[in-house]
ROSE-4610 file (N, C-alpha, C; in Angstrom, 1 decimal, always signed):
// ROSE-4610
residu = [X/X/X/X/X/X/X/X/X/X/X/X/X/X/X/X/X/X/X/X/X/X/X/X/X/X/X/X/X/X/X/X/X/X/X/X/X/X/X/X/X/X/X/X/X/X/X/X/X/X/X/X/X/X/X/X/X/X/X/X/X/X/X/X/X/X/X/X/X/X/X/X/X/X/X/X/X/X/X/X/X/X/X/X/X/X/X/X/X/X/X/X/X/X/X/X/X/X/X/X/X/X/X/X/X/X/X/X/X/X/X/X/X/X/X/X/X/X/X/X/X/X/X/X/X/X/X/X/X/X/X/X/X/X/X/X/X/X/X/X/X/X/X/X/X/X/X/X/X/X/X/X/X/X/X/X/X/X/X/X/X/X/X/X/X/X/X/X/X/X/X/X/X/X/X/X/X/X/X/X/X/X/X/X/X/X/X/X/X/X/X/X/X/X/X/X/X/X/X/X/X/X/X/X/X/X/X/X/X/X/X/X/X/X/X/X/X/X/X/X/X/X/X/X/X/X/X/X/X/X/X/X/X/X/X/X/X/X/X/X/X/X/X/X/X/X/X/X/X/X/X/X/X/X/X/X/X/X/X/X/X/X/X/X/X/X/X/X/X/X/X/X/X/X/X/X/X/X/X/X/X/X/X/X/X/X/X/X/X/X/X/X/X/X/X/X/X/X/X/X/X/X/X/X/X/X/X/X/X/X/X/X/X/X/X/X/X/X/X/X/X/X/X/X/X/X/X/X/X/X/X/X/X/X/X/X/X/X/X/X/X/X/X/X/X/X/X/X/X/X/X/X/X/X/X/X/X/X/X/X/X/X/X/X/X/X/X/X/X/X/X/X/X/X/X/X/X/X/X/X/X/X/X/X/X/X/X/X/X/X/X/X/X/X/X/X/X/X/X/X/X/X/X/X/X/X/X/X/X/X/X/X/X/X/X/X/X/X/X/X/X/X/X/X/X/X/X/X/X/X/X/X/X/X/X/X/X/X/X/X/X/X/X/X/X/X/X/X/X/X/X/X/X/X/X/X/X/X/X/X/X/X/X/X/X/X/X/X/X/X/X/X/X/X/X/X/X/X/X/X/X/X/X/X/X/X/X/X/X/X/X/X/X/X/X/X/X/X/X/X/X/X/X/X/X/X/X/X/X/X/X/X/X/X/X/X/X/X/X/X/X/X/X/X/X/X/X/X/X/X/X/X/X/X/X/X/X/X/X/X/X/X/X/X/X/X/X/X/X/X/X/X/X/X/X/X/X/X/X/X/X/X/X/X/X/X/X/X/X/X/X/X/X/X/X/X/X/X/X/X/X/X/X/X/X/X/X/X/X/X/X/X/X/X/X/X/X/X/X/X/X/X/X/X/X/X/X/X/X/X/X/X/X/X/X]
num = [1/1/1/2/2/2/3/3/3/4/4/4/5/5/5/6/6/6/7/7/7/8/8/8/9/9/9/10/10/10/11/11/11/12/12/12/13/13/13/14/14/14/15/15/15/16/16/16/17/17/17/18/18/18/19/19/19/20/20/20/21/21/21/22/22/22/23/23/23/24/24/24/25/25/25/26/26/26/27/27/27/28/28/28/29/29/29/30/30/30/31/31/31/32/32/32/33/33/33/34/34/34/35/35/35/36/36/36/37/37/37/38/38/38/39/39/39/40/40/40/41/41/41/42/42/42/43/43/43/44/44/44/45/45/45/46/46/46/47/47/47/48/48/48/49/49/49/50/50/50/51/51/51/52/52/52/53/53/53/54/54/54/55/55/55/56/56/56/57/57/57/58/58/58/59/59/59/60/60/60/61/61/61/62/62/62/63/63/63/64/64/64/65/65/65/66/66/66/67/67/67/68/68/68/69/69/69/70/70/70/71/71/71/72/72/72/73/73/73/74/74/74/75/75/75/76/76/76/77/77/77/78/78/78/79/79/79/80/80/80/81/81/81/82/82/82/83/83/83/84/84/84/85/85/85/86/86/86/87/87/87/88/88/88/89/89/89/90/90/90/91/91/91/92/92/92/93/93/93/94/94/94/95/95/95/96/96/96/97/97/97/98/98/98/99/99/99/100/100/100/101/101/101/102/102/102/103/103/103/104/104/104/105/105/105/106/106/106/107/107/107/108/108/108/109/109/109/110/110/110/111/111/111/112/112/112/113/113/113/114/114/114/115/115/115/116/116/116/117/117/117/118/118/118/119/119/119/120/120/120/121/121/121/122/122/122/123/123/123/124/124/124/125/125/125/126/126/126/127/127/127/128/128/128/129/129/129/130/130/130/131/131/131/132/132/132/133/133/133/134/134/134/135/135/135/136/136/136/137/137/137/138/138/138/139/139/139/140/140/140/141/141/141/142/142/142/143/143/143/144/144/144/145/145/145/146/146/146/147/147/147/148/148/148/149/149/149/150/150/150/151/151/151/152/152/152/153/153/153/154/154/154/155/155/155/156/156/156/157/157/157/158/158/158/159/159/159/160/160/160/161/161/161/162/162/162/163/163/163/164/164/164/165/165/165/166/166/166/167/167/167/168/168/168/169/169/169/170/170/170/171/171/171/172/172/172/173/173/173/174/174/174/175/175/175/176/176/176/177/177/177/178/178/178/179/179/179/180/180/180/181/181/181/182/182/182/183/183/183/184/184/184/185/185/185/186/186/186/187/187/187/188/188/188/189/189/189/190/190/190/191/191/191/192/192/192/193/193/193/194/194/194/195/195/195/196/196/196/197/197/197/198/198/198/199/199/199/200/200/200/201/201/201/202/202/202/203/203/203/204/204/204/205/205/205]
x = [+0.0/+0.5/+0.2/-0.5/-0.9/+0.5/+0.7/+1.8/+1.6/+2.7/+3.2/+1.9/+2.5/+1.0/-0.5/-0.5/-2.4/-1.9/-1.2/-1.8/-1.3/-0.4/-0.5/-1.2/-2.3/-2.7/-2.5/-2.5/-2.3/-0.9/+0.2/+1.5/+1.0/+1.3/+1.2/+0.1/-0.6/-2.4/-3.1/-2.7/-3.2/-3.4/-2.4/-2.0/-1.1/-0.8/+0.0/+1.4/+2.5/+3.8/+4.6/+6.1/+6.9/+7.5/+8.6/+9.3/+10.0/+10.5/+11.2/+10.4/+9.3/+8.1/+7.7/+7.7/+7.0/+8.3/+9.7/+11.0/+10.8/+10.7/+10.6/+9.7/+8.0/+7.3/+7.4/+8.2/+8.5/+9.5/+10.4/+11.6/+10.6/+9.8/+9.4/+8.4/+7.8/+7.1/+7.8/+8.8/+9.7/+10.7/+11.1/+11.9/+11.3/+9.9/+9.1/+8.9/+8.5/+8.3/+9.2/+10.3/+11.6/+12.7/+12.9/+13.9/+15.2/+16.2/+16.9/+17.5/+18.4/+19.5/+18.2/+17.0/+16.6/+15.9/+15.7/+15.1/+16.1/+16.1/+16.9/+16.7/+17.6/+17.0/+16.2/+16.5/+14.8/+13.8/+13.6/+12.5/+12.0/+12.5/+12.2/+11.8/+12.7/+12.0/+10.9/+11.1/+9.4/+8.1/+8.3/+7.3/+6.9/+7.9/+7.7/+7.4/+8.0/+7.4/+8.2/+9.7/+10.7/+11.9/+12.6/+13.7/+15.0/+15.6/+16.5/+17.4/+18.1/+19.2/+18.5/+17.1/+16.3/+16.8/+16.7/+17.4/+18.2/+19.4/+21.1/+20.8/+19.8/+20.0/+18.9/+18.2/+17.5/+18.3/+18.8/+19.4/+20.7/+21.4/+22.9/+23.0/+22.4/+22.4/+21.3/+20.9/+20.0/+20.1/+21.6/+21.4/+20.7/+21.4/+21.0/+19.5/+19.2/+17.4/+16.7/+17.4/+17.4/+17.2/+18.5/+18.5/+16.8/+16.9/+15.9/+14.1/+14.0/+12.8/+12.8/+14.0/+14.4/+13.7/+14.5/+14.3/+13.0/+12.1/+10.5/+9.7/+10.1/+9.4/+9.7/+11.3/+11.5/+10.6/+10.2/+9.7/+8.3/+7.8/+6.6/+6.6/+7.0/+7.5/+7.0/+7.9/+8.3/+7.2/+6.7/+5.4/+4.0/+4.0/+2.9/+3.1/+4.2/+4.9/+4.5/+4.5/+4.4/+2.9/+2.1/+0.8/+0.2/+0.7/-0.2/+0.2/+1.4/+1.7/+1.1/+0.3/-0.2/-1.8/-1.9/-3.6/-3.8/-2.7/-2.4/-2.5/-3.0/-3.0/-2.2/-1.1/+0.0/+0.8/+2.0/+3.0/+3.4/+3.1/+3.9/+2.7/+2.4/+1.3/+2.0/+1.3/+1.8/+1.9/+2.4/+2.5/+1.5/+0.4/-1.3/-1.1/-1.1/-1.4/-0.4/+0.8/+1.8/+1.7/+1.2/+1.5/+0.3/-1.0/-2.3/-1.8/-1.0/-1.1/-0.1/+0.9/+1.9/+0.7/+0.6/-0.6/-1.5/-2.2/-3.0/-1.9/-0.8/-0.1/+0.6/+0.9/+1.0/-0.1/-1.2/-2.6/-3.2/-2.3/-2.5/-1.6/-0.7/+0.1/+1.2/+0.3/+0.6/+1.7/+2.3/+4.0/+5.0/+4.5/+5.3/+5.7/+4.4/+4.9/+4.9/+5.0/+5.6/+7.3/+7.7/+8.8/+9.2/+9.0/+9.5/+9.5/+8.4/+8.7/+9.8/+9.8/+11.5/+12.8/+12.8/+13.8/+14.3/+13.6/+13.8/+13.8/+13.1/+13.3/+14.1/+14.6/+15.3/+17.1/+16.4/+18.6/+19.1/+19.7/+20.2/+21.3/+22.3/+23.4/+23.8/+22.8/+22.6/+21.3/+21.6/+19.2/+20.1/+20.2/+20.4/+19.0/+18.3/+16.5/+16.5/+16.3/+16.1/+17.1/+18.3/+19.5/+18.7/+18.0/+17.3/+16.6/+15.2/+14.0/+14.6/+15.3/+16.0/+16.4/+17.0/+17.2/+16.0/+14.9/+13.9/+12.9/+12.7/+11.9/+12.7/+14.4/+15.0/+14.4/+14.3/+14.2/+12.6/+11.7/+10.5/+10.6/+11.1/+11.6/+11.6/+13.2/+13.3/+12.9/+11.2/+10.6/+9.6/+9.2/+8.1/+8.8/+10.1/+10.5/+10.9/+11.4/+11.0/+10.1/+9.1/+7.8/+7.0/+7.6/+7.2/+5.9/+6.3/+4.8/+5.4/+6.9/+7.5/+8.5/+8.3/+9.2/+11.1/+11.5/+13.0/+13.4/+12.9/+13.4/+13.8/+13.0/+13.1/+14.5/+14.8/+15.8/+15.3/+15.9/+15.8/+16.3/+17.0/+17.0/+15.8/+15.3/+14.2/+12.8/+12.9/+11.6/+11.6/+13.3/+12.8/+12.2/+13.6/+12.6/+11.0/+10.9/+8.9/+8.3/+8.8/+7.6/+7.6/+9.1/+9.4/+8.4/+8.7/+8.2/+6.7/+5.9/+4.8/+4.2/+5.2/+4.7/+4.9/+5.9/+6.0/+5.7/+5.8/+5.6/+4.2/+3.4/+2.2/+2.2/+2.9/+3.4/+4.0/+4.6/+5.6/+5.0/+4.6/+3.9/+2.1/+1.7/-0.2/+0.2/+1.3/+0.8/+0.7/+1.5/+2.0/+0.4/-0.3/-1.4/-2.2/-2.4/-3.2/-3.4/-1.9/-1.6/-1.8/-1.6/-1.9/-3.8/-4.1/-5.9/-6.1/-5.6/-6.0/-5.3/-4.7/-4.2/-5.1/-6.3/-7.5/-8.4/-9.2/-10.6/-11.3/-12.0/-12.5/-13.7/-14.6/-15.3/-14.9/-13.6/-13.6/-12.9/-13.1/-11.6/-13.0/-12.9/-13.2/-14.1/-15.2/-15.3/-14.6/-13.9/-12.8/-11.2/-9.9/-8.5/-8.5/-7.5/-7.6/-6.8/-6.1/-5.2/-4.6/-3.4/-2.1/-2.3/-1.9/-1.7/-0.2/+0.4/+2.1/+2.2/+2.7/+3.1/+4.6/+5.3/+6.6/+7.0/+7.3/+7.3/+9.0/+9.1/+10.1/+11.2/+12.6/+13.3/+13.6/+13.3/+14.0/+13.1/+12.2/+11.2/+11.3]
y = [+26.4/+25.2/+25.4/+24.2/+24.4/+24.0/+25.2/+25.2/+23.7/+23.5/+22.1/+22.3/+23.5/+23.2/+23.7/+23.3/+23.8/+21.9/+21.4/+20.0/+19.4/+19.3/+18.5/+19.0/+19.4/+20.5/+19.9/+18.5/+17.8/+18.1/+18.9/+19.2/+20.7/+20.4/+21.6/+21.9/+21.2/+21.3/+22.1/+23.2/+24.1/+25.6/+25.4/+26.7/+27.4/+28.7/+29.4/+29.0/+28.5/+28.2/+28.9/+28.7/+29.4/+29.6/+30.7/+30.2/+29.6/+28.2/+27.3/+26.0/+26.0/+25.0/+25.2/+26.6/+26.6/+26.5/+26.8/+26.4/+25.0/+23.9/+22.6/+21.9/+22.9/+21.9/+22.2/+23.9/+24.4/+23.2/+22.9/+21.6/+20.3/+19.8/+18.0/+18.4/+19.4/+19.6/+20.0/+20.7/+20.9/+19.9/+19.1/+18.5/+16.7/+16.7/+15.3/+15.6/+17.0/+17.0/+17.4/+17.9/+18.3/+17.5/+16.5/+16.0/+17.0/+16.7/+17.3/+18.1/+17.5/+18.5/+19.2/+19.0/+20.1/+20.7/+21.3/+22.4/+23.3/+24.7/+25.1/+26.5/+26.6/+27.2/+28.9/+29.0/+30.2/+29.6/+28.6/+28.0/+28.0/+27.2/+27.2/+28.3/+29.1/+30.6/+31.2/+31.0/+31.8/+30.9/+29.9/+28.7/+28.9/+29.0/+29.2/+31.0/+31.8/+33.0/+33.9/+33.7/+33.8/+34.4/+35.1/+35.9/+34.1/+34.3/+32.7/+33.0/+34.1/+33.7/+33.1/+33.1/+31.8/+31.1/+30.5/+29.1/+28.4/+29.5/+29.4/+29.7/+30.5/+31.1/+29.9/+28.8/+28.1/+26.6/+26.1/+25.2/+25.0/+25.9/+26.1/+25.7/+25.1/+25.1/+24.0/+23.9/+22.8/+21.9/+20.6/+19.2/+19.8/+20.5/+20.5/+20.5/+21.0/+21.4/+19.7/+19.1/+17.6/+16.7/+17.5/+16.7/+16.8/+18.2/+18.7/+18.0/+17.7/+17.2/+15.6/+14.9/+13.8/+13.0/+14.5/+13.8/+14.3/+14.8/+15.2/+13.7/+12.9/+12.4/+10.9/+10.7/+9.4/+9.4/+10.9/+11.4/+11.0/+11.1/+10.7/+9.3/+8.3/+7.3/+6.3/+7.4/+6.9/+6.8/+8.4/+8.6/+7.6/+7.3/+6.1/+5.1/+4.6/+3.4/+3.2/+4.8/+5.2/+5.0/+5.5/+5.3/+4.7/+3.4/+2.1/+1.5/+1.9/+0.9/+1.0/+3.0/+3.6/+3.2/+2.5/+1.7/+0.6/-0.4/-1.6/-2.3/-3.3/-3.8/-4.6/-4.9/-5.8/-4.6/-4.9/-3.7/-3.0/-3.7/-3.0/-3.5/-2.6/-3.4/-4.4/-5.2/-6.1/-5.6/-6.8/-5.9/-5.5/-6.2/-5.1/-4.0/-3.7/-2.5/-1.8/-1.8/-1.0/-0.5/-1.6/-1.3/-0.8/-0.7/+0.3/+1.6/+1.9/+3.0/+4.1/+3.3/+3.9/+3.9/+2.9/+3.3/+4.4/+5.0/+5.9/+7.7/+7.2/+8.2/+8.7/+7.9/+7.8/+8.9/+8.4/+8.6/+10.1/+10.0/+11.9/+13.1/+12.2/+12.9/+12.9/+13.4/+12.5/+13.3/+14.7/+14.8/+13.9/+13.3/+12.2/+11.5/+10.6/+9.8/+9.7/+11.3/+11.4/+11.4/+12.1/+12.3/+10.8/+10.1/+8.7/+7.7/+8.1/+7.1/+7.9/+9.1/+10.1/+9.3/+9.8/+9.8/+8.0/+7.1/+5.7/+5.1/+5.6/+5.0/+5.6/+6.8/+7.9/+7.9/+7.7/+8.1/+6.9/+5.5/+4.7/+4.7/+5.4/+5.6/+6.6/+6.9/+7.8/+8.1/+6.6/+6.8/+6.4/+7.8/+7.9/+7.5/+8.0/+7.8/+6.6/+5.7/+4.1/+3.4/+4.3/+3.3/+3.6/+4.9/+5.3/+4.6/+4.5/+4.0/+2.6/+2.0/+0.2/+0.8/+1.8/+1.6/+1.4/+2.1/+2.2/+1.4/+0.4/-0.8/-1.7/-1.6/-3.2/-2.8/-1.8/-1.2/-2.0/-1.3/-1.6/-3.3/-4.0/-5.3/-6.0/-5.5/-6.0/-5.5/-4.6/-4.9/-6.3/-6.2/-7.0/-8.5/-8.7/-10.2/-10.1/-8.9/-9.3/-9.4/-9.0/-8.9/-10.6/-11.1/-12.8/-12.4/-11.2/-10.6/-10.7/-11.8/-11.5/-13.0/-13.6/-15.1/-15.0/-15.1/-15.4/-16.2/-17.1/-18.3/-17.6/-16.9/-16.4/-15.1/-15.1/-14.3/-13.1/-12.2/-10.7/-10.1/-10.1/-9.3/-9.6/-10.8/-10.8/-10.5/-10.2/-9.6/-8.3/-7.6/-6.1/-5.8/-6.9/-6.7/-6.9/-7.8/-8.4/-7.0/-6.5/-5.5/-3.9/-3.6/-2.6/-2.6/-4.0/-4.3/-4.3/-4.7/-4.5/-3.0/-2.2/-0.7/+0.0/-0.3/+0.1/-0.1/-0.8/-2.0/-1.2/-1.0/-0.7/+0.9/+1.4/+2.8/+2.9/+2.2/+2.2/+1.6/+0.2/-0.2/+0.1/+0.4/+1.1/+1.7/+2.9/+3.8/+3.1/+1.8/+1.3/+1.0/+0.0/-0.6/+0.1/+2.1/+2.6/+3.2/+2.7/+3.4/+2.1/+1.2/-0.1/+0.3/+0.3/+0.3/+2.0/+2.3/+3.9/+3.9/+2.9/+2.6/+1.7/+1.6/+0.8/+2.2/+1.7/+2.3/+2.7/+3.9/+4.2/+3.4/+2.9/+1.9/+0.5/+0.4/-1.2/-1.1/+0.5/+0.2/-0.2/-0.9/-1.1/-0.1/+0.1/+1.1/+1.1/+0.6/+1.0/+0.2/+1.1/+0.5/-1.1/-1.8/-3.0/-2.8/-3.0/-2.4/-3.4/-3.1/-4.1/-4.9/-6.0/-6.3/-7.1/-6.6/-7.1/-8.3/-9.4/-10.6/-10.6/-11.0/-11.5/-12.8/-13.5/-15.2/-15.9/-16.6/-16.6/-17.6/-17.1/-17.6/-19.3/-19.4/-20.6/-21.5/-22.2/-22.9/-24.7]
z = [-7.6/-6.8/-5.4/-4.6/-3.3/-2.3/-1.7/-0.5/+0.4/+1.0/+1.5/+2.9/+3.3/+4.5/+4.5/+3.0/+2.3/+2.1/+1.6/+1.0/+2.0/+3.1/+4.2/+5.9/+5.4/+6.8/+8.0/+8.1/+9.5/+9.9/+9.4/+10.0/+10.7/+12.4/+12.9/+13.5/+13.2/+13.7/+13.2/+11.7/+11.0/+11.8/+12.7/+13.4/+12.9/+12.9/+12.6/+12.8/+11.6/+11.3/+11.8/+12.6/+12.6/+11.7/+11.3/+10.1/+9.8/+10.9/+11.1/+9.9/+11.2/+10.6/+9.2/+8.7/+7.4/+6.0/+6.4/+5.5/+5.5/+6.8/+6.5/+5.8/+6.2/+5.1/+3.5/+3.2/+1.6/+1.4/+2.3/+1.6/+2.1/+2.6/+2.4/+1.1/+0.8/-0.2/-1.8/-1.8/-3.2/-3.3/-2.2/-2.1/-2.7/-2.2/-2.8/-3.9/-4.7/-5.7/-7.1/-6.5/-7.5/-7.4/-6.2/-5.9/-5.2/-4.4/-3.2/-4.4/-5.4/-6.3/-6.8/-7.5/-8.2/-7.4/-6.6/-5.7/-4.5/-5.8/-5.3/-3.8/-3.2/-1.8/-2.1/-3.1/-3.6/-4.0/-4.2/-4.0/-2.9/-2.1/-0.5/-0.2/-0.3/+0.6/+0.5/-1.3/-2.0/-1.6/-1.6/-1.2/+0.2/+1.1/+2.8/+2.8/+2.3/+2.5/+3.2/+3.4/+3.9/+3.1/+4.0/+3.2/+3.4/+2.2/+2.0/+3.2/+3.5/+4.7/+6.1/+6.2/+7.0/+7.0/+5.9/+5.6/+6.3/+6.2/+6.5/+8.3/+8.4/+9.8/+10.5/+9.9/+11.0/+11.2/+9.9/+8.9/+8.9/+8.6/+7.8/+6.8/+5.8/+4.7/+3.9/+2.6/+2.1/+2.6/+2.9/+3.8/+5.0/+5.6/+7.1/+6.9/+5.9/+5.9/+5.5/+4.7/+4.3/+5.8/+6.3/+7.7/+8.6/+8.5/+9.2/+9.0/+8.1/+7.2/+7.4/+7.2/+7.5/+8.9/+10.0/+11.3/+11.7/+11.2/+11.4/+10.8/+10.0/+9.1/+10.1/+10.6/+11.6/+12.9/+13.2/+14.6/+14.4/+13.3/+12.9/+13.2/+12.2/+12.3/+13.9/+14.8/+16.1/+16.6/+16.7/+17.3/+17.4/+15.9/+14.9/+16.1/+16.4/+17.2/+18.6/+18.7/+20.7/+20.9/+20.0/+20.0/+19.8/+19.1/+19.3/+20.2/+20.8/+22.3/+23.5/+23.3/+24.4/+24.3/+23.5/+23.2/+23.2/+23.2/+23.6/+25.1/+25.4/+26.4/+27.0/+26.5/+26.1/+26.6/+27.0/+27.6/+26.0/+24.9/+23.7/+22.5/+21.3/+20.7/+20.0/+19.1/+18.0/+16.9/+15.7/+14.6/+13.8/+13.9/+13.6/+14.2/+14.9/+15.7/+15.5/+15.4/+14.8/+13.5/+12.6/+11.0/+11.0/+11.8/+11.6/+11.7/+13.4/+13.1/+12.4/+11.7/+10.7/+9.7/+9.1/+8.0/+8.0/+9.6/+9.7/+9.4/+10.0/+9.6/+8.1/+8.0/+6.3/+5.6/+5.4/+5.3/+5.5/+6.7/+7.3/+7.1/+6.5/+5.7/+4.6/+3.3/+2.1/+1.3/+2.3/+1.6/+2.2/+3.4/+3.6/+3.1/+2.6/+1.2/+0.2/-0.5/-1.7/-1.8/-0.8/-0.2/+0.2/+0.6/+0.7/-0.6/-1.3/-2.8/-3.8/-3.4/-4.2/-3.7/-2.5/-1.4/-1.7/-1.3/-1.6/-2.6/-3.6/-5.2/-6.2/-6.1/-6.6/-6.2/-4.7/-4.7/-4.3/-5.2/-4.8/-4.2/-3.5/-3.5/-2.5/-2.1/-0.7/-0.2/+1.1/+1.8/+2.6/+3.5/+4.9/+5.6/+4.6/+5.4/+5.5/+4.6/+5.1/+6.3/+5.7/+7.1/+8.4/+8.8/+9.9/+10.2/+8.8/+9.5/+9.2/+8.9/+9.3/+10.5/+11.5/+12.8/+13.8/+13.4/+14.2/+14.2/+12.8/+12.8/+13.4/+13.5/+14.1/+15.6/+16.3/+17.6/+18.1/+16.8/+17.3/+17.4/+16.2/+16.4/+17.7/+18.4/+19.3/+20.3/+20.6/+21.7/+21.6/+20.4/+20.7/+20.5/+20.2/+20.9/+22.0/+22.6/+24.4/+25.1/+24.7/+25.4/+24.4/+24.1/+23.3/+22.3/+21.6/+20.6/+19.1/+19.4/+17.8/+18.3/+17.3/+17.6/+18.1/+19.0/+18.8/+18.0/+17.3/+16.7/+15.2/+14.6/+13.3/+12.9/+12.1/+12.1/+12.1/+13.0/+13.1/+12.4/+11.1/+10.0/+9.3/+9.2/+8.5/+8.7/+9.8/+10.9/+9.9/+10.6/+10.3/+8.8/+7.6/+6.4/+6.0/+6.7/+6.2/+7.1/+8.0/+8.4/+7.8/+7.6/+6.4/+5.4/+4.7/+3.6/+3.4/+4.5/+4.8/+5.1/+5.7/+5.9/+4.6/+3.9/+2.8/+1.3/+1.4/+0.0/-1.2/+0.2/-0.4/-0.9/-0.2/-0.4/-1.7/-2.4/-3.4/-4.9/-4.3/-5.5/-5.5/-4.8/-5.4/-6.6/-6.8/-7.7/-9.4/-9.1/-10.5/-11.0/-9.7/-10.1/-10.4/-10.2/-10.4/-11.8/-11.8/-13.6/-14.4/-14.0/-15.2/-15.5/-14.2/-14.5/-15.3/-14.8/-15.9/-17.6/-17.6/-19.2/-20.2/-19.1/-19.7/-20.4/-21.0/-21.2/-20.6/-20.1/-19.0/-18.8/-20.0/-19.5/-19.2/-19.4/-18.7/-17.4/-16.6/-15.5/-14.7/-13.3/-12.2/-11.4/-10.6/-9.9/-9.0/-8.4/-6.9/-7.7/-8.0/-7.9/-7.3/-8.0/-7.0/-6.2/-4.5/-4.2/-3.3/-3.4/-3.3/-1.9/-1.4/-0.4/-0.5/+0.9/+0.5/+1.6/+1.2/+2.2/+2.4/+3.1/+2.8/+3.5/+2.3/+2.6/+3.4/+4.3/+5.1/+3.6/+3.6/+3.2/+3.7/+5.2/+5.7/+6.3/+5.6/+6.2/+6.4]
């Protein structure tokens, strides 16, 4: 099995890990792939390469490490956000240019979103992660209706859902459409997946 920072090499720049850095990517990596209860903290350690009281001594314990993975993945998130505004010619980008460069991030790093289709489709009943990244899309939200790049007239809950839904949407449902085409015959599948495009239509028109 390839280590979290052999299959996501773009964390870190492919420089030499601390053992801080390399417990976090053993938990976004055992953690997307075993779910938070089944992966237990010798896993982590044997995966990152670390004696377990690491763990306890960078962490305090598995949440904290949850925490820790969590707020790396919103920083990402953020970042995606900061950087299409810093290429933007407009004091803040739009929402093309925002959902491009989340999309490019995504893309660059794909325990992110395995860890996000666990994390979100998996634990109904406790996604601290969504309540976050709903903090940080209503945020991005309300720049770009002050800057007049996003309607005031429209409801701003509904903003934040259609662009969620748009950063994510595709994240969640491709994999379905890849498995319906591979339940075909291999001579009748497609040369290229067909692949999803997400709209979200206004309730109040």
């Amino acid at each position: 099995m390839a280590t979290a920072a052999a299959q996501d090499g773009s964390q870190d720049d492919g420089r030499d890990l601390t053992g801080r850095a390399r417990i976090r990517n053993a938990g976004l990596h055992l953690f997307a792939a075993n779910g938070f209860a089944g992966t237990p903290l010798r896993s982590i350690a044997a995966e990152a390469g670390v004696a377990i009281g690491l763990i306890s001594h960078h962490f305090g314990s598995k949440d904290g490490l949850r925490e820790a993975v969590e707020s790396w993945i919103i920083d990402l998130f953020d970042t995606a956000i900061d950087t299409a505004d810093q290429q933007s010619a407009d004091p803040v980008a739009d929402a093309a240019g925002r959902d491009a460069a989340v999309a490019r991030m995504l893309e660059d790093h794909p325990l992110v979103v395995d860890y996000l289709r666990r994390e979100l489709l998996d634990s109904p009943d406790d996604r601290p992660l969504l309540t976050r990244l709903t903090a940080l899309t209503r945020q991005s939200v309300d720049s770009m209706r002050a800057t007049g790049l996003a309607s005031t007239d429209r409801d701003r809950v509904e903003q934040v859902v259609t662009v969620m839904v748009r950063q994510l949407g595709k994240l969640f449902l491709q994999p379905l459409i890849d498995q319906i085409v591979d339940s075909f015959p291999a001579e009748e599948r497609p040369a290229a997946s067909p692949e999803l495009s997400v709209e979200v239509s206004s309730a109040h028109r």
